[in-house]
C-alpha positions as CSV (number, residue, x, y, z in Angstrom):
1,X,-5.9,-14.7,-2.4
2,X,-8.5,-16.3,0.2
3,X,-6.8,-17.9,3.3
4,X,-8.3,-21.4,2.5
5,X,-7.5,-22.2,-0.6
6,X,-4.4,-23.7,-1.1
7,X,-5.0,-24.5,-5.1
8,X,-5.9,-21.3,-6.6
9,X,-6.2,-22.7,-10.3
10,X,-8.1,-26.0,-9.3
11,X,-12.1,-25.6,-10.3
12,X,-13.1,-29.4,-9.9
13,X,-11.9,-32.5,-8.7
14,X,-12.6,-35.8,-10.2
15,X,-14.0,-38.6,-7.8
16,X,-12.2,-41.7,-7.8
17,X,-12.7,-45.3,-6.5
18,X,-10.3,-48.0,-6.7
19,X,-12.2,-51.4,-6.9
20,X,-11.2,-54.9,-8.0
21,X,-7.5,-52.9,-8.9
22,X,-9.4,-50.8,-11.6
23,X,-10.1,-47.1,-11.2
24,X,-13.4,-45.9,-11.1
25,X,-14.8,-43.1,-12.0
26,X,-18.5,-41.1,-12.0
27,X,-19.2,-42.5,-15.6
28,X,-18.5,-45.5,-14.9
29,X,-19.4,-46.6,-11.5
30,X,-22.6,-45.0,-13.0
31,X,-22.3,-47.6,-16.1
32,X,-22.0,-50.3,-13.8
33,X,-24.9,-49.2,-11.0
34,X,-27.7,-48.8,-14.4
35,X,-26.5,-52.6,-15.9
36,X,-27.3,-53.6,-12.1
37,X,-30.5,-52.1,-12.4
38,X,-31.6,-53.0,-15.9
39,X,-31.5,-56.5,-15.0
40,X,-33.5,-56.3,-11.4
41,X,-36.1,-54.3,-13.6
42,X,-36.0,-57.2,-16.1
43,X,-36.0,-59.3,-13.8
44,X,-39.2,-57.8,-12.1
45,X,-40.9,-57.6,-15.1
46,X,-39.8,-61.0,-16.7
47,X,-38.2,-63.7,-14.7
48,X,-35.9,-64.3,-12.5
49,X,-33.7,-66.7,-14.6
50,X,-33.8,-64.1,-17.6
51,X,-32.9,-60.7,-15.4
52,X,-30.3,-62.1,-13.1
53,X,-28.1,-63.5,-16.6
54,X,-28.5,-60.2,-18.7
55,X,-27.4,-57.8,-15.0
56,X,-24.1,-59.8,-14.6
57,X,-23.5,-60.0,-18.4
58,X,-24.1,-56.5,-18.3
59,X,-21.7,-55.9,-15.2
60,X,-19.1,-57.9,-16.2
61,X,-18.9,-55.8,-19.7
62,X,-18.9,-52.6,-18.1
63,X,-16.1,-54.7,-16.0
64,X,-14.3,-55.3,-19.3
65,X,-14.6,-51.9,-20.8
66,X,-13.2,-50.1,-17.7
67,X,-10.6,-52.4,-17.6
68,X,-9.7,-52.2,-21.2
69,X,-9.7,-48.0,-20.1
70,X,-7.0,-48.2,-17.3
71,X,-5.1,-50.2,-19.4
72,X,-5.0,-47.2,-22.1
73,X,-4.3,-44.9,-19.7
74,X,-2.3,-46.3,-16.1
75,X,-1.7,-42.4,-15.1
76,X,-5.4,-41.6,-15.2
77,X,-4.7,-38.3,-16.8
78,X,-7.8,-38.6,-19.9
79,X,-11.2,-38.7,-19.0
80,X,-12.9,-41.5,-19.8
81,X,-15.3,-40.5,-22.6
82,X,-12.0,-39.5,-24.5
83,X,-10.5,-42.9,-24.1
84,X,-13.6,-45.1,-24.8
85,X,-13.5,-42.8,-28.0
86,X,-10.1,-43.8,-29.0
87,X,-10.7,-47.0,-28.2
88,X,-14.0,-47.3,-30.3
89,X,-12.1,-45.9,-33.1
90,X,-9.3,-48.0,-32.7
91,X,-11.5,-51.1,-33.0
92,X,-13.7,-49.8,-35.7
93,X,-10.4,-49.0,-37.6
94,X,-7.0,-50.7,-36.1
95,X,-5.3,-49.5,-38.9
96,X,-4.8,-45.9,-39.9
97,X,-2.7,-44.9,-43.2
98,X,-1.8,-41.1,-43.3
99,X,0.3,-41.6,-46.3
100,X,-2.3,-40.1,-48.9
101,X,-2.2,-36.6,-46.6
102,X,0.1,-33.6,-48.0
């Protein structure tokens, strides 16, 4: 055992932010950071009045989604890619009939 460890089993630690009461993690923030940049690239290469719309519809979607994520999960114990998967599926197909399984 090496003196300074304390958690032997731990290999990585998620990084966590807590912003506008939603957690956020590397996926994420990085979701939210690349809709941000989309739209100053659109709006360097187009217009002002067409970039600056389609970064804050963009933000506020990433917003949504990793709202609709903590919901899922308050505890934080999934990773994110697992629950966006559930909840694509989920939309996709609300309903799921197992009846016709043996």
């Amino acid at each position: 055992m090496k003196a300074f460890r304390v958690f032997n089993d731990v290999d990585q630690v998620d990084v966590e932010w807590t912003i506008l009461g939603l957690r956020w993690r590397m996926p994420s923030m990085i979701c939210l950071i690349g809709a941000l940049l989309f739209g100053v690239i659109v709006t360097r290469a187009v217009s002002y009045w067409v970039g600056v719309p389609i970064g804050v519809l963009g933000a506020l979607l990433v917003i949504r989604l990793v709202g609709a994520v903590n919901a899922m999960d308050p505890g934080g114990h999934l990773h994110e890619f697992t629950q966006l998967g559930l909840l694509l599926r989920t939309w996709a197909r609300p309903v799921i009939d197992n009846s016709g399984r043996r």
